[in-house]
C-alpha positions as CSV (number, residue, x, y, z in Angstrom):
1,X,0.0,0.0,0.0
2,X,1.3,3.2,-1.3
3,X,1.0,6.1,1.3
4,X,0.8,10.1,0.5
5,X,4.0,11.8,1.2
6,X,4.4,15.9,1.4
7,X,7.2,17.2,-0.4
8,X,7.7,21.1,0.2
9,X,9.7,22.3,-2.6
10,X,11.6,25.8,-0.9
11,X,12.5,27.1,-4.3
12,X,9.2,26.8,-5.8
13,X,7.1,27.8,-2.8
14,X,9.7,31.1,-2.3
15,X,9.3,31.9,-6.1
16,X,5.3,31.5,-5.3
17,X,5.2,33.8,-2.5
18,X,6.9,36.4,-3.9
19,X,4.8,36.4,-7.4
20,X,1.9,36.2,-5.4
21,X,2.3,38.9,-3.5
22,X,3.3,41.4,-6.5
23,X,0.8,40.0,-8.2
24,X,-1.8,41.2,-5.4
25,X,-0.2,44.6,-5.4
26,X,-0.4,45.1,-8.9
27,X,-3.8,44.2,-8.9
28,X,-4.7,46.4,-6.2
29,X,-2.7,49.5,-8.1
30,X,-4.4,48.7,-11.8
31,X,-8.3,48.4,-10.2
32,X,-8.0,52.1,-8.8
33,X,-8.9,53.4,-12.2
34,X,-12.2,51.8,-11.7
35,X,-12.9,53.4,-8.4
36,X,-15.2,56.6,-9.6
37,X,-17.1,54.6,-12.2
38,X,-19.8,52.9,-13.6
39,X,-17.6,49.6,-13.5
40,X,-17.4,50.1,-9.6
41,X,-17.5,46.3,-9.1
42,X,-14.2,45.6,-10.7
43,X,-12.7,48.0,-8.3
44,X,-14.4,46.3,-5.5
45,X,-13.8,42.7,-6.8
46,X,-10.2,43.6,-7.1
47,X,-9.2,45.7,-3.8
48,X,-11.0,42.0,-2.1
49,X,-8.9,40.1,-4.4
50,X,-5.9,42.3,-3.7
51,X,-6.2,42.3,-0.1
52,X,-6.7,38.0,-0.1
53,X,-3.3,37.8,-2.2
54,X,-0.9,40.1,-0.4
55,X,-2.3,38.6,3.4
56,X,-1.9,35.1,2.1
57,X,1.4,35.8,1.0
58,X,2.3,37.6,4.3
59,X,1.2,34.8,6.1
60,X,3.1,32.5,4.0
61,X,5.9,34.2,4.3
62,X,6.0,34.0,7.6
63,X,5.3,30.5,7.5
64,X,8.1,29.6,4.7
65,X,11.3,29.6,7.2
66,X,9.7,26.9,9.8
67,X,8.2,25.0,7.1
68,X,11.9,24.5,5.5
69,X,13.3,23.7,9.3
70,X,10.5,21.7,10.0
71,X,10.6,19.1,6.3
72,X,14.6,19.8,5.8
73,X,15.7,20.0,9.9
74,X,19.4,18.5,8.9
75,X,20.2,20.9,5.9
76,X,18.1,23.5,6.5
77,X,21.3,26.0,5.7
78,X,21.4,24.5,2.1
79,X,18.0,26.9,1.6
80,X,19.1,30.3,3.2
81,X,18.8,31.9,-0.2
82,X,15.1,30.4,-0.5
83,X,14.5,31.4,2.8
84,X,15.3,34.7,2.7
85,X,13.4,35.5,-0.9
86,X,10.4,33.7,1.0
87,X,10.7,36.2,3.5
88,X,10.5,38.9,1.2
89,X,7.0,40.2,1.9
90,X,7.0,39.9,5.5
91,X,10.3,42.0,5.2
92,X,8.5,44.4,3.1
93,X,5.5,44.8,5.3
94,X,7.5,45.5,8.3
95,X,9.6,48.0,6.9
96,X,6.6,49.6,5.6
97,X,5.2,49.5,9.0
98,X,8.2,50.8,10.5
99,X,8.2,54.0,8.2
100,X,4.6,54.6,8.6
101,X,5.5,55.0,12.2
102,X,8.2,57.3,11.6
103,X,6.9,59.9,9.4
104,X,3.2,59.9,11.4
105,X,4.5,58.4,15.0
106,X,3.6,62.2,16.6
107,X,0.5,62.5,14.8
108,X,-1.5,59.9,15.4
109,X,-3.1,59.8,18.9
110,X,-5.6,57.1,20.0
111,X,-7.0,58.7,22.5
């Protein structure tokens, strides 16, 4: 009896993550143009559809590094690179974080 075996492939799934995520953000930059028209609902369709592909790929880039540990735990340092272009959303989110805190850290009050 044959059984189902799980094979993450790093440099496919990094490659993935990556597309997905510019993919999303392209998207969401090219459906703007159909914000103030009668074709509303292909801006609205693609802000959701946006907003799906960029958090899936945050989250999956975020998952990406213990994924590779976890399937590869003996040569794990054989897939830095693959980590590392996994990681480039998450990496990109947090810096944009970060700046958004800088240039309007003072001005925003929550209380």
């Amino acid at each position: 009896m044959k059984y189902f075996t799980f094979k993450y492939n790093p440099k496919w799934t990094a490659i993935l993550i990556v597309v997905i995520c510019l993919s999303g953000m392209l998207i969401g930059n090219y459906v703007q143009r159909f914000r103030i028209s009668e074709y509303r609902w292909i801006y609205q369709l693609g802000s959701f559809l946006n907003f799906i592909m960029v958090l899936s790929a945050l989250c999956w880039s975020s998952l990406h590094p213990l994924l590779i540990w976890y399937f590869n735990k003996s040569v794990w340092k054989n897939y830095l690179i693959w980590i590392i272009l996994g990681l480039i959303p998450t990496v990109y989110f947090i810096t944009m974080m970060i700046m958004v805190e800088i240039r309007f850290g003072d001005k925003i009050s929550w209380i």
